[in-house]
C-alpha positions in Angstrom: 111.7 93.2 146.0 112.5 95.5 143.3 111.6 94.8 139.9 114.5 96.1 137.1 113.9 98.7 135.0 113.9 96.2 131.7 110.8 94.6 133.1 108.8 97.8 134.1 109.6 99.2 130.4 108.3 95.8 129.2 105.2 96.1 131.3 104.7 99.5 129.6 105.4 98.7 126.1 103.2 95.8 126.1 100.1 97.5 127.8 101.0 100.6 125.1 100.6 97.9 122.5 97.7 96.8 124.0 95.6 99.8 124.6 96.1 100.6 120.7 95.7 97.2 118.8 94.4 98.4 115.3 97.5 100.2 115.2 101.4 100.3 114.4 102.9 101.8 117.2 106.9 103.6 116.4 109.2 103.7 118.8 109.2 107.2 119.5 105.7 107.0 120.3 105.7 104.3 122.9 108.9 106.0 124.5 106.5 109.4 125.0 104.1 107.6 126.6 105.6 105.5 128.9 108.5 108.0 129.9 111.3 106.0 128.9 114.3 106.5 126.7 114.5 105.0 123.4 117.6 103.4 123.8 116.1 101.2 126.9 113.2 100.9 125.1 115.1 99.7 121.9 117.1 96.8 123.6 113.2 95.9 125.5 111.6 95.4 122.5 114.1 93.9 120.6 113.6 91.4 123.8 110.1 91.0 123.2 110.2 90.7 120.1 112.7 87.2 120.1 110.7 86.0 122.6 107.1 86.4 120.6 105.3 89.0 122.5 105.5 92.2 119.6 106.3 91.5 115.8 108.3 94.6 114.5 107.5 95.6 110.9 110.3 97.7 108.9 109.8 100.2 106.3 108.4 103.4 106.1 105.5 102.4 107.5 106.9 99.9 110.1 106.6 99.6 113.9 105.6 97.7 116.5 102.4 95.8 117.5 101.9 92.7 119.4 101.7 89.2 118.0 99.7 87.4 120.3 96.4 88.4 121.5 96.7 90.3 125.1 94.8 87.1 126.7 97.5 84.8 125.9 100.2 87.1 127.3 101.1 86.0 131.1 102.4 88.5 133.2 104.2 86.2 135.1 105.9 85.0 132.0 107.3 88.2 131.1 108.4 89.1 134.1 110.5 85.4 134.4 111.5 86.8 131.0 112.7 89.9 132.1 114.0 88.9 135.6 115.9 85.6 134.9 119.2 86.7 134.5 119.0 89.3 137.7 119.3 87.3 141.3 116.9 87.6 143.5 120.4 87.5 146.2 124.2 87.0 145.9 123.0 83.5 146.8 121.1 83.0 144.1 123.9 83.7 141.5 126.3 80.7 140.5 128.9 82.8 139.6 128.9 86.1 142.3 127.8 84.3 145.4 130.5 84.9 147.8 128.4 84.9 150.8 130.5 82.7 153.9 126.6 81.5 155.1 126.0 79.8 151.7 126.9 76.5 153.3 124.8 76.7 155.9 121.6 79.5 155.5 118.1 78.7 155.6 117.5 82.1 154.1 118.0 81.1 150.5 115.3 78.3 150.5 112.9 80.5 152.1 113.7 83.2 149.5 113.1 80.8 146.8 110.0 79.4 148.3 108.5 83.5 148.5 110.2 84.2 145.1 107.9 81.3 143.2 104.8 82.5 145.0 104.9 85.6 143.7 105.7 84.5 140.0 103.0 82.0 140.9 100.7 85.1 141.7 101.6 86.8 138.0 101.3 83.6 136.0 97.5 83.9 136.1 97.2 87.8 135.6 97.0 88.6 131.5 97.8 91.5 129.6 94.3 91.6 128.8 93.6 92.1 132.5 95.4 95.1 133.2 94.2 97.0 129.9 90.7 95.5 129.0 88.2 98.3 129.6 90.4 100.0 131.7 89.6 103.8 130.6 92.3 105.5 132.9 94.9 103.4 131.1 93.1 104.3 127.7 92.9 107.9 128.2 97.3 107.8 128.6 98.0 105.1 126.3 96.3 106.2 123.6 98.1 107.2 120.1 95.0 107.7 118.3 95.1 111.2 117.2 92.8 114.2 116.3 92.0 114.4 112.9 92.7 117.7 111.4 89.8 120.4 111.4 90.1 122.9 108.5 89.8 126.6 110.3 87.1 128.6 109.9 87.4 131.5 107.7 85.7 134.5 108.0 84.6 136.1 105.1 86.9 139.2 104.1 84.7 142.6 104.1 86.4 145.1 102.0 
């Protein structure tokens, strides 16, 4: 199984989010950390924002931070999110499925059966677990920046 870029950039974003919560995160900044473009990263959190994971705030001072706390924020959710319009198999898809075994395959209920066991596996995993005290993820994630340190001057000797 291969999960689709959209839901990997998703993953990111949210964790980014996460990992800074007293802050409003731009674009830019999330797309630096998580090594994605901001054009993917623009249609991902457009995404998660309609679907009430991030509020987006405009303005000068605008940005992005989540909505919900990362408890209440299923992993298993956003990847059914992310992954529902992408078949699993041809066989899965309504419309493209042009496999001659359709009629009579076994395959497709087994892929089905394994395919709902591992969004049952994600359902109970939180954003909070993946980023609460994790330190690694802090140290990468983190947008909090330096404060600036006036340099030390020497005093001029004539």
């Amino acid at each position: 199984m291969r999960l689709t870029i959209r839901t990997n950039i998703a993953m990111r974003s949210l964790m980014t989010c996460a990992m800074n919560p007293s802050k409003i995160l731009r674009k830019s900044e999330i797309a630096a950390a998580c090594g994605v473009s901001e054009a993917h990263l623009g249609l991902v959190i457009h995404q998660l924002a309609q679907t009430g994971f991030l509020e987006t705030l405009r303005g000068r001072n605008g940005g992005i931070r989540l909505r919900v706390a990362p408890a209440e924020i299923s992993v298993g959710r956003v990847f059914r999110i992310f992954e529902a319009n992408t078949p699993f198999a041809e066989c899965f898809s309504a419309h493209d499925n042009k496999c001659p075994l359709s009629s009579t395959c076994r395959l497709k209920g087994v892929l089905d059966t394994a395919l709902e066991a591992f969004y049952a596996a994600l359902d109970p995993v939180s954003l909070e677990d993946l980023t609460c005290e994790n330190e690694g993820l802090g140290r990468i994630l983190s947008m909090s920046r330096p404060t600036c340190q006036p340099l030390e001057t020497s005093p001029l000797t004539s």
